[in-house]
N, C-alpha and C positions, 0 to 999 in steps of 0.2 A: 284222697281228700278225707280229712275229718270232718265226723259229720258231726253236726252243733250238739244233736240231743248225746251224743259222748261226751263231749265237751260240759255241759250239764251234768250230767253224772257225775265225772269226775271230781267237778266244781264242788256239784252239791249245792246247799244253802249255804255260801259263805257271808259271814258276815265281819267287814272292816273291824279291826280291834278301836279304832276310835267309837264305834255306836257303841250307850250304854243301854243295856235293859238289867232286869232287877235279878238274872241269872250272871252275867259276867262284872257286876258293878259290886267291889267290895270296898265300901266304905275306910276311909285311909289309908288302904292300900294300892285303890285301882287311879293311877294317876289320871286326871284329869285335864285331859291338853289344853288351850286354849282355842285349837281349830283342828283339821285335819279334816282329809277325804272321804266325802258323803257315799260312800260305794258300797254297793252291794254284791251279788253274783253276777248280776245284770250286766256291770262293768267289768269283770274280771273274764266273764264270756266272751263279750266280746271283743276284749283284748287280745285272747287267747284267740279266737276264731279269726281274728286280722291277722293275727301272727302268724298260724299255720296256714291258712286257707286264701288270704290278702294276695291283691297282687300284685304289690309291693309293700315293700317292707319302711322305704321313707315315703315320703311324704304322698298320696294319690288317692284314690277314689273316697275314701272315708273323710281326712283331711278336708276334699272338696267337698264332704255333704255336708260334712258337721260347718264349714264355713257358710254355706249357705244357709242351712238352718239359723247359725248364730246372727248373721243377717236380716232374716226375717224376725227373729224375735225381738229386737233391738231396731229396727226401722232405720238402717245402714242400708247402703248400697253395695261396698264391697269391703268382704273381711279376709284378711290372710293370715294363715296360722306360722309363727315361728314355732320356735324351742323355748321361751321364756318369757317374762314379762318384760324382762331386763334387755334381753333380744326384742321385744316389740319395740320400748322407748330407744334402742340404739334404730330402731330400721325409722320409725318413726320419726325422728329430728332429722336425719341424713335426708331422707325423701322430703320434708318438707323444707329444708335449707335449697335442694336443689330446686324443687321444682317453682318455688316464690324468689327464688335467686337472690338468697340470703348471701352476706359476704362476712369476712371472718370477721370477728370482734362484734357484730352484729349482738344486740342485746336481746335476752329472754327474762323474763319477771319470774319469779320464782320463791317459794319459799324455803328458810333456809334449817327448818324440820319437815324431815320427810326422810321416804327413803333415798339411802344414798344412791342408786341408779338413774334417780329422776334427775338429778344432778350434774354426774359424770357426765352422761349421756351428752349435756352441751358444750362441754371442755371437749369432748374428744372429738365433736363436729365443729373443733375450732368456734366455738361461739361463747358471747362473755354470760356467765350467770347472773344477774339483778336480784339479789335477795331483798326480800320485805318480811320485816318482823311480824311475830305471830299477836293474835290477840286472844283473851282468856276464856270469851265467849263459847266460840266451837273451837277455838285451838287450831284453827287454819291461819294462814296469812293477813294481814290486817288489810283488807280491800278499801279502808278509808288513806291507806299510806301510799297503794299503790301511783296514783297521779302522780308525786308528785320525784317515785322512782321514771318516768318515763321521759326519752330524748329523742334525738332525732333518729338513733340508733336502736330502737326500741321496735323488734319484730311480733313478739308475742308474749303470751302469757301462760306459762304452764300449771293450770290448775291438780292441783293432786290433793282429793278431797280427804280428813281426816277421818281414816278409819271408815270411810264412808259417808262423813256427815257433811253436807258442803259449804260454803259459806255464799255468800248474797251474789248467786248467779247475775238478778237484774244489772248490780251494780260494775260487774264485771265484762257485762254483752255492751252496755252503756260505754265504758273507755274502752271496749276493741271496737265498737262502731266509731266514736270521736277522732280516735287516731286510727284509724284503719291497723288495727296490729290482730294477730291470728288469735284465738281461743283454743289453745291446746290441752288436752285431759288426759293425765296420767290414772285412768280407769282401774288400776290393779285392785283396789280397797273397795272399788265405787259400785261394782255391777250389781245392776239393779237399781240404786238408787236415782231420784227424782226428783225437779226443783218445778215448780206450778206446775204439776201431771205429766210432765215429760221426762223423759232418760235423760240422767243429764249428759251423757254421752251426746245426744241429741244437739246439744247447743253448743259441741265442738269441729273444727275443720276437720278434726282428723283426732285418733286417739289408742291408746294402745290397754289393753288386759292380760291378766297375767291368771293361771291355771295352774298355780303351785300347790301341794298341799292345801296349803291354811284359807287360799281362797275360796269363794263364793261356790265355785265350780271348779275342779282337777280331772287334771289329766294326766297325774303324775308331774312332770313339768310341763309348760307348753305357754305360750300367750298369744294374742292376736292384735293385729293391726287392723283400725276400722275406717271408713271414710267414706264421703259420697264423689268426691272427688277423679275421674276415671285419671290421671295421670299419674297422680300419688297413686293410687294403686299400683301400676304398670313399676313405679319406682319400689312400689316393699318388697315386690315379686323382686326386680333388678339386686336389689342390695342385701336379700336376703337369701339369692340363690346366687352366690358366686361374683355377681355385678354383672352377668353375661345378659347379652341383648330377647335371647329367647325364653319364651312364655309358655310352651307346651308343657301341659301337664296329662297325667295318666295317659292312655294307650297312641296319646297324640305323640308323644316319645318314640312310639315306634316305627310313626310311618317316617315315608322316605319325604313328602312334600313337607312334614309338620304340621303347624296350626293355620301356620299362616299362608301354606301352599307353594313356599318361597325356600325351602328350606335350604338347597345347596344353592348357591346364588354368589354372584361377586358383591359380597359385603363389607369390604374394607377396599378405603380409597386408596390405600398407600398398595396393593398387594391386587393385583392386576389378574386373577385369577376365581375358579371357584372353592369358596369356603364353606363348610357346614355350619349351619346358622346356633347350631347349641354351641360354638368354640367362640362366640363371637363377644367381647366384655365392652360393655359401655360403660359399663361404671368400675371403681373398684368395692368390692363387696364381701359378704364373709358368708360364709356357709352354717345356717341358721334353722334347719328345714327341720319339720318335727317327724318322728314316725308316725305312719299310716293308722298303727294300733291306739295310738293318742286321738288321733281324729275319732275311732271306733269307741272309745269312751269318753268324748266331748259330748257324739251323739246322745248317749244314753244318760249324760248330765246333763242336756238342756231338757231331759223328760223331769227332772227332778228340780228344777229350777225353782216353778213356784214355791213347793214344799219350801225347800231350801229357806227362800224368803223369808217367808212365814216362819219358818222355825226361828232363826235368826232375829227376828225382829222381837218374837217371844223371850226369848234368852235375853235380849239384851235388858231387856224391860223388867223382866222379876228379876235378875240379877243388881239391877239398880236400884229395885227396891230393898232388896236384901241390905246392901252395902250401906244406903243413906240412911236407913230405918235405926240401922246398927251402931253404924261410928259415927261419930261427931267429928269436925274437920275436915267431911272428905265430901264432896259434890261432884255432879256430875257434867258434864259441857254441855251446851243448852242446842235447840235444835231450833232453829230458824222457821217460820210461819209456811213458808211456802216450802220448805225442807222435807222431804222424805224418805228419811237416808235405810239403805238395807246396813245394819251394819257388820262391820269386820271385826269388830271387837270392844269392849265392853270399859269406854274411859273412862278414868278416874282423876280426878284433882286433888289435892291435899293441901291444906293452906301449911303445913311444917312438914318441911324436913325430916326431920326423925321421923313424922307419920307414915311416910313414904317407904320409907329404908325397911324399917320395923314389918310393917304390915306387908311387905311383899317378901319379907325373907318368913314370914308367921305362917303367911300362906303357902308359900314353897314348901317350906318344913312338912306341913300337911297335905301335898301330896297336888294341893292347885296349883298348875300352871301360870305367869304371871311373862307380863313381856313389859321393856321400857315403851313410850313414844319414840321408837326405832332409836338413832342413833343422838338424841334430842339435838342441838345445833348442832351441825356437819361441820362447820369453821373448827368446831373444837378439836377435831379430829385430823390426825397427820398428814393424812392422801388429800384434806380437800382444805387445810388452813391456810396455803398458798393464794384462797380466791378470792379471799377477804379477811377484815378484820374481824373476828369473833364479838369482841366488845361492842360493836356498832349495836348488835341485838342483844340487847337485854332480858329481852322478854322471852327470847330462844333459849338464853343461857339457863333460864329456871328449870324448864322441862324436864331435865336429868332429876333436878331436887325432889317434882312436886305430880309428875304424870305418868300414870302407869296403866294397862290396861290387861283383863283377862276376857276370858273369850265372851263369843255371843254364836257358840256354836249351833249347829241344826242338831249334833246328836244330843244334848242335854236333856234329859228326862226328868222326870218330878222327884225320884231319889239320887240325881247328884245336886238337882236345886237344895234338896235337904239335906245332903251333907253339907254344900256351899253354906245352909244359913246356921247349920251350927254351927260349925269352926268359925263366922264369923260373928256370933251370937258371945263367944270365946272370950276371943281378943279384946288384950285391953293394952 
């Protein structure tokens, strides 16, 4: 075995190339990302220590703490860790079409910017997508349009908050109480954030996060499924581990009874015989599990979380100031009374065209990182123009013209704020 304090050693103090301090930060030349992974040695140990020393290498005993931990911190009942965030929203829709006994063509509300995964996700679980145009306020979905998207074929609503910031939770808990339809949250942008004191995770059936670089918290890749729901649990396990009917995890794998004491048993009605209950598929499902050493550095980023917040919330804040103070034409998306968004990234508005184009290629040039509002309408776009007519939203189609965003990272320090506000002290 390797013992940790080698592991240390060898480590050292490493520090992620995304943190700046005033030793590795050279003004124009040290690019500026818009996100990237908050890690220190901290993380990189014990990656390395689950790696060599773990005992296993996919998904077990870390996987389970860090899920549990992520549970408590968040006021969930049960979290399961995939490989993605993309992987949560595909286990996510699949478990809840089965376990509410959704049928195909069954409708979901949806808006039609965002990322392209929140999307797919419902086409490939055979379900129709409900797009509702956005509005210019927060740049979410227009929640005053939704009613009158709603039918008899109308299951739920898949909230996927901008960049973090959400739109009028009351009025959306309001039409899934009237019509009885689900409140589902694409969390990948949101963690952290809060609508009257609560996560707004909090005010979904069920939801999924994503642990990529750029997010809140990383794991390298990795995302999670949350819910209070004990079924839907029992289903992400199902559909993200093969579709097979068994739930043993860590050293429960190795006995001979299992978890559930049952384990060789006649478990198929067609097959008159005994089965081993890990061969057993109830569902059809896709193999989705994350490595063990991913759980081993969730742990050590939900130590960093509050920071995280808090840094983030600062970034985004002088960075706003910077930009409004500066250029004329360009605003910022407004935050709702009871809104308190952690956020993902640092939006911008432009009331022209050229403003837009100009000052994100200006910025680039100099070494800031800059991202569109993802793929602004998805319609427009070849893989998902089939769903709809693009033209129907108007308000979608500008996005590409007029919304851009750079980061509202945790590692930004007071000299990349001051390089940000020269370059754009600059521009004209």
């Amino acid at each position: 075995m390797i013992k940790t304090e080698n592991i240390h050693a060898l480590v050292g103090n490493h520090v992620a190339p995304y943190i700046y301090n005033a030793k590795n930060f050279n003004p124009g030349v040290t690019p500026i990302y818009y996100s990237g992974p908050y890690w220190d040695n901290k993380e990189t140990e014990a990656a390395i220590d689950s790696f060599l020393n773990g005992k296993w290498v996919t998904a077990g005993e870390k996987v389970y703490k860090f899920e549990n931990k992520f549970s408590k911190k968040f006021n969930v009942k049960h979290s399961h860790m995939v490989n993605s965030g993309s992987s949560a929203n595909l286990v996510l829709i699949a478990a809840l079409k089965k376990r509410f006994k959704w049928e195909d063509d069954d409708e979901i509300i949806v808006s039609p910017v965002g990322f392209a995964t929140t999307i797919s996700v419902l086409y490939q679980n055979r379900l129709k997508p409900v797009f509702v145009d956005i509005e210019w306020d927060t740049l979410n979905f227009d929640v005053n349009k939704i009613e009158e998207k709603i039918t008899s074929k109308t299951k739920g609503i898949f909230v996927s908050p901008v960049l973090g910031n959400p739109p009028d939770f009351d009025k959306l808990l309001e039409l899934a109480k009237k019509y009885d339809i689900k409140l589902i949250g694409d969390n990948c942008d949101s963690l952290g954030s809060k609508w009257n004191g609560k996560y707004l995770s909090e005010y979904y059936v069920a939801y999924s996060n994503s642990f990529y670089p750029a997010h809140h918290i990383s794991t390298g890749e990795g995302g999670m499924v949350c819910t209070d729901d004990d079924e839907l649990k029992s289903l992400f396990v199902k559909f993200s581990w093969w579709g097979r009917d068994c739930y043993c995890i860590g050293s429960a794998n190795l006995l001979s009874c299992g978890t559930c004491g049952n384990r060789f048993d006649r478990w198929l009605d067609n097959y008159d015989n005994i089965i081993d209950h890990k061969y057993v598929f109830s569902e059809m499902g896709y193999n989705l599990k994350p490595l063990d050493l991913q759980g081993a550095i969730g742990i050590e980023q939900l130590e960093k979380l509050d920071e995280i917040e808090t840094n983030r919330k600062h970034s985004k804040e002088t960075i706003t100031k910077i930009f409004t103070d500066n250029i004329s034409g360009l605003y910022s998306p407004s935050k709702l009374d009871k809104a308190d968004p952690c956020w993902f990234g640092t939006p911008f508005i432009c009331e022209e065209q050229g403003l837009k184009h100009n000052l994100v290629a200006y910025l680039e040039a100099n070494r800031i990182q800059t991202r569109n509002y993802f793929a602004g309408n998805i319609l427009l776009h070849p893989g998902y123009s089939f769903l709809d007519d693009y033209k129907k939203y108007p308000e979608a189609n500008k996005v590409l013209d007029k919304v851009f965003f750079i980061g509202a990272a945790p590692h930004y320090t007071d000299n990349v704020f001051e390089y940000i506000e020269d370059i754009v002290k600059k521009f004209r």
